[in-house]
N, C-alpha and C positions, 0 to 999 in steps of 0.2 A: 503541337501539344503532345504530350508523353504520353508513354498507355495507361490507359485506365484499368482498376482493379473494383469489384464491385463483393463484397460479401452479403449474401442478404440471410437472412435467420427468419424462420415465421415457425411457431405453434401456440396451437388452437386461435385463441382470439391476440394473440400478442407476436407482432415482427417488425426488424428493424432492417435498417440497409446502412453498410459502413462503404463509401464512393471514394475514388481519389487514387493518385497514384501506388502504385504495390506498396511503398515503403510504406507509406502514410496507413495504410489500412493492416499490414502487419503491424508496426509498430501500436494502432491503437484497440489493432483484434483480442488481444489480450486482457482493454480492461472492460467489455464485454463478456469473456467466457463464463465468472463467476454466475453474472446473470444467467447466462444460456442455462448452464449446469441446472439449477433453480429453477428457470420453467420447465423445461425440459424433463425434468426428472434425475438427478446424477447420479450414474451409473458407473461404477467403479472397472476402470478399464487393465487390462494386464499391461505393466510396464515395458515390456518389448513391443506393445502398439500406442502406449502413448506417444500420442504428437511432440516434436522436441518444443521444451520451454525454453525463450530466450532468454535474457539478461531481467525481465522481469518476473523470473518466478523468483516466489519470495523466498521458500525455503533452499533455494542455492547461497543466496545473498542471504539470509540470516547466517547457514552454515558457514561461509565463507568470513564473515565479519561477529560473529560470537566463537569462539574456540568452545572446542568437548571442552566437557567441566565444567566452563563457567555457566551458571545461574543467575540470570536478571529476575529481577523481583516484577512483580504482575505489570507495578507503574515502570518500571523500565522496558518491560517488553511492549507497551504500549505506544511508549516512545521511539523504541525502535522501528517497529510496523511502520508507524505515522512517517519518519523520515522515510522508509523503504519507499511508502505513496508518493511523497515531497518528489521524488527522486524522479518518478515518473506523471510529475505534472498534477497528480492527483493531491493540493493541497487542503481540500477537505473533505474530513472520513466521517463517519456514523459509526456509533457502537457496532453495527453488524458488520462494517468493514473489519472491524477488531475481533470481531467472534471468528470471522475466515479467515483470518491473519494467524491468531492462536492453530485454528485449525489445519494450516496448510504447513505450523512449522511443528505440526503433532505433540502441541502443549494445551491441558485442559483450558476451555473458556473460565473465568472468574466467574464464578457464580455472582457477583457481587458488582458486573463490570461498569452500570452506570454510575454507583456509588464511586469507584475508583475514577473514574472519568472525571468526575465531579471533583473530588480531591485533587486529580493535578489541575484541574478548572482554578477554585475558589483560594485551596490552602499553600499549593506549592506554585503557582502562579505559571505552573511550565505549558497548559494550552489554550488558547480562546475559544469561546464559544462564539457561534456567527449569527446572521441575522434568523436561522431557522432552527426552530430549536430540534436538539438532538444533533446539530453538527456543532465541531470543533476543525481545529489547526491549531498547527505547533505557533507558538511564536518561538521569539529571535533568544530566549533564553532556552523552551523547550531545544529547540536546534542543536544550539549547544551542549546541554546534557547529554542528546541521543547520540551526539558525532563525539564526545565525550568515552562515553561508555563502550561505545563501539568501538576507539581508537582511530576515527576517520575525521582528516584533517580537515580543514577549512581552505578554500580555495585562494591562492594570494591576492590582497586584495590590491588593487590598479593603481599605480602611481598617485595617481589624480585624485582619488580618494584619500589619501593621507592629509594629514593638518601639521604644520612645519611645529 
C-alpha cells in the first residue's frame, strides 16, 4: 500500500481530517481552505509567504481565460465561476460559493445575487436548481454559454458517440 498523507484542521468546536494518498489530499486540500479561512478567522497573509496555489485558484484561471478589457456581465461571471467549480469536480455551488468567487477575482459581489441566480434559473434556462434549496448546477446549455464566452473548446466527442 502507498504512503499515506493525513491533514487534519480542528478550531474550537469544529475539525476535520482529509486521509489518503499525498496526491489525493493535495489535490482536494484546496476545496477546504475557503472553509478553514472562515472558521478560523482570515487573515490576510503578505504574498511572498503565501503558500503557492495550484491549477485550482480561481483568479489565475479567470485571468488566464478572460483577457484585460473584457467585461462579463454579473450572469456571465456567474457562469464562469460555476464551470471553473465544474472543472474541479465541484458541480454544485450556493450563492456563497459565488460571493468567494466574485471575491477572489476582486470583482464586487452583486448585491442582488439571489435574484440574478434566479434569472438564469427560471428565464434564461442556463442553471438547475437541485433537490436542496439554495443549490444550483450548470446544465448542458449553461456549459455551453460559459465555454462560449470564455473561448474554451469542448472536448472531441468519441467516435461512438456520433450518429451516422
Amino acid at each position: 500500500m502507498g504512503e499515506r498523507t493525513t491533514f487534519r484542521f480542528a478550531a474550537g468546536s469544529v475539525s476535520f481530517e482529509l486521509r489518503g494518498p499525498e496526491e489525493f489530499v493535495l489535490r482536494h486540500l484546496g476545496d477546504f481552505l475557503p472553509f478553514v479561512e472562515r472558521v478560523a478567522g482570515r487573515r490576510k497573509v503578505s504574498p511572498d509567504k503565501q503558500p503557492p496555489r495550484g491549477p485550482s485558484d480561481l483568479a489565475t484561471w479567470y485571468a488566464q481565460h478572460v483577457p484585460d478589457g473584457t467585461r462579463l456581465t454579473m450572469q456571465d461571471s456567474i457562469l464562469a465561476f460555476a464551470l471553473w467549480m465544474r472543472t474541479f469536480k465541484k458541480y454544485i455551488f450556493t450563492s456563497e460559493d459565488i460571493r468567494r468567487a466574485f471575491e477572489d477575482v476582486g470583482h464586487p459581489e452583486p448585491k442582488s445575487l439571489l435574484q440574478i441566480l434566479g434569472t438564469l434559473k427560471r428565464d434564461h434556462n442556463l442553471i438547475l436548481g437541485t433537490e436542496r434549496r439554495g443549490e444550483y448546477m450548470l446544465n448542458t446549455t449553461g456549459i455551453e454559454r460559459a465555454r462560449g464566452l470564455l473561448g474554451i473548446r469542448q472536448a472531441s466527442a468519441s467516435p461512438q458517440g456520433k450518429r451516422p
